[in-house]
Each structure stands twice: as C-alpha cells, then as structure tokens.
C-alpha positions in Angstrom: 9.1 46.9 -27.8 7.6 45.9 -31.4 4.2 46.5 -31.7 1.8 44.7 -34.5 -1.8 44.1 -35.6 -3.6 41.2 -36.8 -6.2 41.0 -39.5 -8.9 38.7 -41.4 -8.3 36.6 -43.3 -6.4 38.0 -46.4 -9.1 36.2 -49.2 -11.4 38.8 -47.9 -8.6 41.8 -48.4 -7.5 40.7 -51.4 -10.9 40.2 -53.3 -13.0 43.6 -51.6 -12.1 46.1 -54.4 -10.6 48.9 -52.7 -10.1 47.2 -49.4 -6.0 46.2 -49.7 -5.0 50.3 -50.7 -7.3 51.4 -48.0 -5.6 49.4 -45.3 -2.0 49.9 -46.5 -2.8 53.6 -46.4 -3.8 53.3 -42.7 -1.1 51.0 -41.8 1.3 53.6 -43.2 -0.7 56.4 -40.8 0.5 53.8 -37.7 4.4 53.4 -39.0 4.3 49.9 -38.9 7.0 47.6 -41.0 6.7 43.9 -40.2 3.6 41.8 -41.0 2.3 38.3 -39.7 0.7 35.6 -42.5 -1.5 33.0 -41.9 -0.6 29.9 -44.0 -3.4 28.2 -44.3 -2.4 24.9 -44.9 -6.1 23.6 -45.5 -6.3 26.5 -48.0 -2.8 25.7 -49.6 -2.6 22.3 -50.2 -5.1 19.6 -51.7 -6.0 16.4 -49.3 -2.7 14.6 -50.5 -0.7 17.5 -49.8 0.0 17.9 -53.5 -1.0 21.5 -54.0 1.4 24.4 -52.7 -0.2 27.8 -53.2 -2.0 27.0 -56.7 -4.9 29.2 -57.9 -6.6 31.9 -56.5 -5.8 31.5 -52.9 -1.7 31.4 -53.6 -2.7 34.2 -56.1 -3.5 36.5 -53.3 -0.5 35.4 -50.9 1.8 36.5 -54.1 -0.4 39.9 -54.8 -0.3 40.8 -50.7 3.5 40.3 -50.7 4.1 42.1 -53.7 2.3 45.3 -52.4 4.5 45.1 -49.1 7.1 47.2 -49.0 10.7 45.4 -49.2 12.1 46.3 -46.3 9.1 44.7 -44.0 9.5 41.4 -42.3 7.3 38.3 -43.0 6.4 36.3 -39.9 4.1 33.1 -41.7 2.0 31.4 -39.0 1.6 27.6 -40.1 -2.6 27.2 -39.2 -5.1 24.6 -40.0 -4.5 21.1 -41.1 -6.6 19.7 -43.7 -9.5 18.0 -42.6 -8.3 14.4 -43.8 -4.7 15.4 -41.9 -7.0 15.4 -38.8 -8.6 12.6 -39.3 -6.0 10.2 -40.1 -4.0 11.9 -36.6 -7.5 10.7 -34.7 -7.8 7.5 -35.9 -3.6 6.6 -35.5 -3.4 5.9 -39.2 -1.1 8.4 -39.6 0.8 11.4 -37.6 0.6 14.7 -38.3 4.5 15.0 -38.2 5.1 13.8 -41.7 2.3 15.8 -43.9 3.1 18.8 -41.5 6.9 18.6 -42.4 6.3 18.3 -45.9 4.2 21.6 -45.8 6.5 23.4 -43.6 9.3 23.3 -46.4 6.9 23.5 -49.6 5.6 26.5 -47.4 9.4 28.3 -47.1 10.2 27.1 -50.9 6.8 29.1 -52.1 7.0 31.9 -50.4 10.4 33.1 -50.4 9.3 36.6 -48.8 8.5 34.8 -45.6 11.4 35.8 -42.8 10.2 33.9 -40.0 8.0 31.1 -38.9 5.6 30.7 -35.9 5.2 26.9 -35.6 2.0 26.3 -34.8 -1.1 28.1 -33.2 -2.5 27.1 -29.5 -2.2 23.4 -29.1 -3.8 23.8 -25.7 -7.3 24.9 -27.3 -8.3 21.2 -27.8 -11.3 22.1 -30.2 -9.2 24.3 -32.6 -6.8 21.6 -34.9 -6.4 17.7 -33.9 -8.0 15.3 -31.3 -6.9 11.9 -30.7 -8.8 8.8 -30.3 -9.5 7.0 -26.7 -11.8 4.4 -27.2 -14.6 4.9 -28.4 -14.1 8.8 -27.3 -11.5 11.0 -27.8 -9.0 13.5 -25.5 -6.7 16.3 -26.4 -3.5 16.5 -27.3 -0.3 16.6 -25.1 2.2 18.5 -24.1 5.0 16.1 -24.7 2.8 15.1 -28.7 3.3 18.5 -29.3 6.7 18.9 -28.5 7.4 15.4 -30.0 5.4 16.1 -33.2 5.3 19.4 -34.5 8.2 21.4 -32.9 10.8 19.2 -32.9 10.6 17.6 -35.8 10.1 21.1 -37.5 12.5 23.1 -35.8 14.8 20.2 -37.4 14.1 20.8 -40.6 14.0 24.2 -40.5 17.5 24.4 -38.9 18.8 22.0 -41.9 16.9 23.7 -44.4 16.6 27.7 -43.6 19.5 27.7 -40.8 19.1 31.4 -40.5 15.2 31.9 -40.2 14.1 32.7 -36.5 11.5 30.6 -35.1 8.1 31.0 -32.7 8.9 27.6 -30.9 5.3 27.5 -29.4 2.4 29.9 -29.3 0.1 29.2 -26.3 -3.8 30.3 -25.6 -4.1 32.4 -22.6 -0.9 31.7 -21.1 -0.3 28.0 -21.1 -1.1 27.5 -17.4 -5.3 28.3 -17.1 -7.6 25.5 -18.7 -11.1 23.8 -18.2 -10.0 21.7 -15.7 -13.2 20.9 -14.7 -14.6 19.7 -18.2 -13.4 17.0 -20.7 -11.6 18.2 -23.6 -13.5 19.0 -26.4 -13.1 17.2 -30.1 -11.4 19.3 -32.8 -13.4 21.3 -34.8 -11.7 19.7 -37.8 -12.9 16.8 -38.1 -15.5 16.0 -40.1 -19.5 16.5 -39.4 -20.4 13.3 -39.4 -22.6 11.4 -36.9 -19.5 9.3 -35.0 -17.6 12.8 -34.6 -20.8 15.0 -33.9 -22.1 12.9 -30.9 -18.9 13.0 -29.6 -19.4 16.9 -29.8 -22.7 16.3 -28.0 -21.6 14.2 -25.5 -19.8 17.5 -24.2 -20.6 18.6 -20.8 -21.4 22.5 -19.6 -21.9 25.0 -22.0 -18.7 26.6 -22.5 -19.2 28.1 -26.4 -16.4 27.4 -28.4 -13.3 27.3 -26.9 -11.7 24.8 -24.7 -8.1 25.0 -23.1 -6.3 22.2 -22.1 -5.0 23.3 -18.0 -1.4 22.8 -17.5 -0.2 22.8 -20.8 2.6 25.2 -21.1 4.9 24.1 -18.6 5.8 20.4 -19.9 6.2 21.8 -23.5 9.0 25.1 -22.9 10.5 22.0 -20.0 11.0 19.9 -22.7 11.7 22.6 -25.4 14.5 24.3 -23.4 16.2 20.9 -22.9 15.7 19.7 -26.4 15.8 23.1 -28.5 19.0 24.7 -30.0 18.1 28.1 -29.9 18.9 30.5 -32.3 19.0 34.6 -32.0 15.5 36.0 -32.8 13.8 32.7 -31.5 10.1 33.0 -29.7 7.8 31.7 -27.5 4.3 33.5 -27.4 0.9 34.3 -25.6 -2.5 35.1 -26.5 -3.4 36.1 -23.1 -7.0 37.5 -23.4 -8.7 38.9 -20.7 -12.1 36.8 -20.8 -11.1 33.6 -18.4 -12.5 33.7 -15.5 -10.9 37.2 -14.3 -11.3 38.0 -10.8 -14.9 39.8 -9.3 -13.4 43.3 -9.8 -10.5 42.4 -11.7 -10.4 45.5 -15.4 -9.6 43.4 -18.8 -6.3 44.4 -18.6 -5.6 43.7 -15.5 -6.4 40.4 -15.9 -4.2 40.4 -19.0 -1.0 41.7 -17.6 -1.6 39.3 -14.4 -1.9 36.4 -16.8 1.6 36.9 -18.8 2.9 37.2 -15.0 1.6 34.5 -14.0 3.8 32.6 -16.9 7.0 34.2 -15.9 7.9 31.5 -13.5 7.4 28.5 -16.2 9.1 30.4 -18.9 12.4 31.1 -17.4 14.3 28.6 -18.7 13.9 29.4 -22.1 13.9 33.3 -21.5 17.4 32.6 -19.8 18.6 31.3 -23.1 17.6 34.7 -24.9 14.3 33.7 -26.5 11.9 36.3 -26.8 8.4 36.9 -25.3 5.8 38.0 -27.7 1.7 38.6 -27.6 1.0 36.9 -30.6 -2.5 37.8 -30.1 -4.4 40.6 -27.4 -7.5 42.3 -27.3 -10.8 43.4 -26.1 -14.1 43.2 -27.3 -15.8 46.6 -28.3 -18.8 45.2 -27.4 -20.2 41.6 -26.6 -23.7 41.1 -27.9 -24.8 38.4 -25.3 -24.9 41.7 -23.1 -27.1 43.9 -25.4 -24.0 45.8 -26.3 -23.6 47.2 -23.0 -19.7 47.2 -23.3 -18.6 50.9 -24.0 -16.4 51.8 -27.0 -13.6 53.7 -24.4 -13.1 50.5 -22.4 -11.7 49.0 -25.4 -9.2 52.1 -26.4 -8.6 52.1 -22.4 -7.4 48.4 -22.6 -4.6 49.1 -25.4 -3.6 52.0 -23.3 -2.8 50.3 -20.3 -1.7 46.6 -21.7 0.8 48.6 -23.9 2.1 50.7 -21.4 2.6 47.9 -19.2 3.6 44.7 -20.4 7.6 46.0 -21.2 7.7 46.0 -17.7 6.7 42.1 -18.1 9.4 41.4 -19.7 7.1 41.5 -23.6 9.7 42.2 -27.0 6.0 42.1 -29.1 2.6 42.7 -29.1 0.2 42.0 -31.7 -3.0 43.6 -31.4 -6.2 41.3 -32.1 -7.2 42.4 -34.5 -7.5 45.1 -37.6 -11.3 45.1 -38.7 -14.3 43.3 -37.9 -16.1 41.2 -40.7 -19.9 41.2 -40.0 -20.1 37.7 -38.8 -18.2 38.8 -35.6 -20.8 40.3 -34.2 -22.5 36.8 -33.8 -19.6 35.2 -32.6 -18.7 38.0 -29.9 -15.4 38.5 -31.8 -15.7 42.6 -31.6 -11.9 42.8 -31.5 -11.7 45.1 -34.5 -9.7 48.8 -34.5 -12.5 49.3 -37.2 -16.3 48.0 -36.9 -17.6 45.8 -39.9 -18.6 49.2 -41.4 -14.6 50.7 -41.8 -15.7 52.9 -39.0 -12.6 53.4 -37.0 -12.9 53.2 -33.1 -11.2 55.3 -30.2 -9.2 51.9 -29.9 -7.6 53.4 -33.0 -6.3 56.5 -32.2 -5.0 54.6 -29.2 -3.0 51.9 -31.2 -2.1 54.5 -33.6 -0.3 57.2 -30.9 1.4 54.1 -29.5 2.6 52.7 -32.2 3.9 56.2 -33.2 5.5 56.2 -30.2 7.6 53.3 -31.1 9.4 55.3 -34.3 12.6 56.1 -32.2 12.5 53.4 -29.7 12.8 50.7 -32.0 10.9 48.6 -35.3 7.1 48.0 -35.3 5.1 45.6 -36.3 2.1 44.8 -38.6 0.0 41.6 -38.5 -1.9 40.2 -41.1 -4.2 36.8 -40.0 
C-alpha cells in the first residue's frame, strides 16, 4: 500500500522563508516519493480562462516542482472553478464542461511534471464548487451532471491528448453513500456574496456548519462510469472517508472510518473488477476540536493513524493520503486540527505514527507524498 500526506496550500510554502527546505527535510525523514498538487484553477486562470499559470502563483507551482526530486510522481488535483465559471453553470448560460476542458489541457501543457490527474474533488459536498438553478432557488448537482460533465468529457480528452496518464475517475466525500438527507442542499460557496445568492444561503435550514453532502451520490456515478469508462492501468476512484458523520454512540474515529470505506465496497465493485484502484484521497482526525474546549487528547489522533493504516489493506485500499501536513492558524477556528504539526511547526505524536508507517512501507512497495 502507498502511503501520502496532504498539505496547505503551496502559496503559503513557497512564500514562508525557510518553510519549503524545512518540509522537504522532514518528508525525506518519512521516505516518501510521490506528491499530490492542487491546481487551482481559480488561482490559474483569469475570468476568461486566458491565463495559464502566469505570475507569482505559476511561479511557485514551477519553483515546488523544480525542488522535487525527479524520480517522484505528480498526481495534480483539478480544484476550484472561477467564480464567474460558477455562475454562468447556475444560471444555464453556460456549462462547466467547455471552460473545464480547456483548463484540463492548458493544465497538462503547463505543467509537464504532472504524471497523473485526479478529476475533480467531492461533487457530493453541494456547498464546495457549483449549484444549479431551480426557480427562484437552487439544488445540487447530480450524479449523472457529473458523470455527463466533468468525467466524461475529460477523461476523453485526456485519452486523446495524454493517452498514457492514469486518471482518479471520481473522488467522493465520505464515501459516496452518507449525505444530509434530511436537509436541502446547500448553494456553492462559489458564487458570488451578493444579496440574490446570500438569502439563498440563509434560507438554509438546521445548523450544519459548512459542509453539506449530497446522500446517494456515489452509486449512479461509478454505475455509469463503469459502463461508460475505458479504463486504463493505474486508473482510480477515491474516498475521503472522515470519521465525523454521524458515527455510532460508541463507535472510535477509526472505526467509523474503516466501516465507511466498507460500507462502499458493495457499490464499487464494478469498477474494482475492472482493476481500478481504491485510494484515500483524504483521512484524518482532529488533534483537537475547539467547540469542545480542546478536550480531544493529542494520542487519539496518533491512535487513529495507527489503526486506519494498519487496517484498511485489508479493505481492499492501494493509497492513503493523510489529511493533512501542518496546520495554518486559521484552523483552529474552523475545527480543521488535522495537522502532523500544530500551527507552531510543533510536531505531534500523530507524527512519529505516520513517520514509522510510512517507513514501514520502504520494502513493501512506493510511498506517497501529498501536497494540497
């Protein structure tokens, strides 16, 4: 099994003075060798799509790579429409398939040193990327607009264009099956703050935070992926199952991880019969969660990667990316406490735990390192 990391966002490593040698050095101490790039397309490109890694952003995408060793794997995570991309996908002007296809190849013609691509990011978390219009209102996206819109259309082009890159099909929150059934969808956080799309956000019922998942998702997309897809050695589907859905009374954090990937088994068969690979895109625990004064303990965390690491090869996992690196100060206000290292550098037990696994890895096969 491939293990891997994720980190912030890589403006903030690439502009810290100091920060970039100090996490290469402690990368090197874990013996990783393949890393995971966000591609921010909102960060990328201007509103007409003109723009393709220009200035200071594509600056530190071509410094990053250039430090990476030449032997490590790229895997580039396409995240983030632009805000105008969202907007004209509410209001049916205009899908997202045609500007997302045009950045999809500028994205592999830039950046050469990217091996693989991971589609898109959680299209069941309604709030994260693009709502559509109903009415005067609004409701998520679907399985079948997904499939129909962003993974065929650029699995296509990738097939034409980069024949021999592997691909992360799809890449589902949780595990495609659990949602907020029991609450309307909630409007992308992309679209603009303005008073038509805020009282939408508003009109929301139940106090859920941030996140909202759309129930049911997974199965109708890998149904109509594994009848639609040509798939191609090194091909993926992933998970982010974290452990914070409504786990069971006495249910551990990773218990309720590992039963979540299980619980997916059943509706990913098809394409796991074809050879694709299962990764954990994203999994982790909070070192502590200040709605509850802190009162998580820093073992529980270093516990968690012990056991979900240990177990899920049993599950049938090929990789596991760890969520995430570091913690930026603003995470402790967004109960985001993910981080190997606090927002001081500190490092946590949760370190020496990922590090002695990873280690572990050397003979049994490659690791992984992931940058987001």
């Amino acid at each position: 099994m491939r293990t891997g990391l994720n980190f912030g966002f890589l403006q903030r490593l690439m502009t810290t003075p100091g920060l970039v040698d100090e996490y290469m050095l402690r990368l090197e101490q874990c013996h990783l060798d393949t890393v995971r790039v966000p591609l921010h397309w909102r960060r990328l490109v201007d509103d007409r799509g003109v723009s393709i890694g220009r200035g200071e952003v594509g600056d530190n995408y071509d410094r990053f790579f250039e430090l990476l060793p030449a032997d490590l794997r790229v895997l580039g995570l396409i995240v983030a429409p632009p805000r105008s991309v969202a907007v004209r996908h509410f209001r049916g002007v205009e899908s997202v398939t045609d500007p997302y296809v045009r950045f999809l190849r500028a994205v592999v013609d830039r950046f050469e040193r990217v091996d693989e691509i991971e589609l898109w990011n959680e299209p069941n978390a309604s709030d994260f990327y693009l709502s559509v219009a109903d009415g005067s209102s609004h409701r998520p996206w679907t399985s079948d607009e997904f499939v129909d819109q962003v993974v065929l259309p650029g699995v296509e082009l990738l097939h034409s264009h980069r024949p021999d890159m592997p691909l992360c099909l799809a890449t589902f929150a949780e595990n495609g099956l659990v949602g907020h059934d029991y609450l309307p969808g909630a409007p992308s956080g992309v679209l603009p703050r303005n008073a038509r799309f805020e009282a939408m956000r508003d009109a929301e019922e139940g106090d859920r935070g941030r996140w909202h998942f759309v129930p049911s998702f997974g199965p109708r997309a890998i149904e109509r992926i594994a009848a639609e897809v040509e798939v191609r050695p090194g091909d993926a589907i992933a998970l982010h199952p974290y452990p914070y859905f409504e786990p069971g009374q006495d249910q551990t954090y990773a218990g309720r991880t590992l039963q979540l990937i299980d619980d997916a088994a059943e509706y990913l068969a098809p394409m796991r019969d074809k050879g694709v690979e299962l990764w954990l895109t994203e999994v982790g625990c909070r070192a502590h969660d200040p709605r509850a004064s802190n009162r998580k303990k820093l073992g529980d965390q270093a516990s968690f990667v012990d056991r979900v690491f240990d177990a899920v090869p049993s599950l049938g996992v090929d990789r596991v990316y760890w969520y995430k690196f570091d913690d930026a100060p603003a995470d402790l206000v967004q109960e985001k406490t993910f981080g190997l290292f606090d927002h001081f550098g500190r490092p946590r037990p949760s370190y020496r735990s990922f590090r002695s696994l990873s280690r572990s890895q050397v003979e049994g096969g490659p690791r992984t390192v992931v940058v987001t």
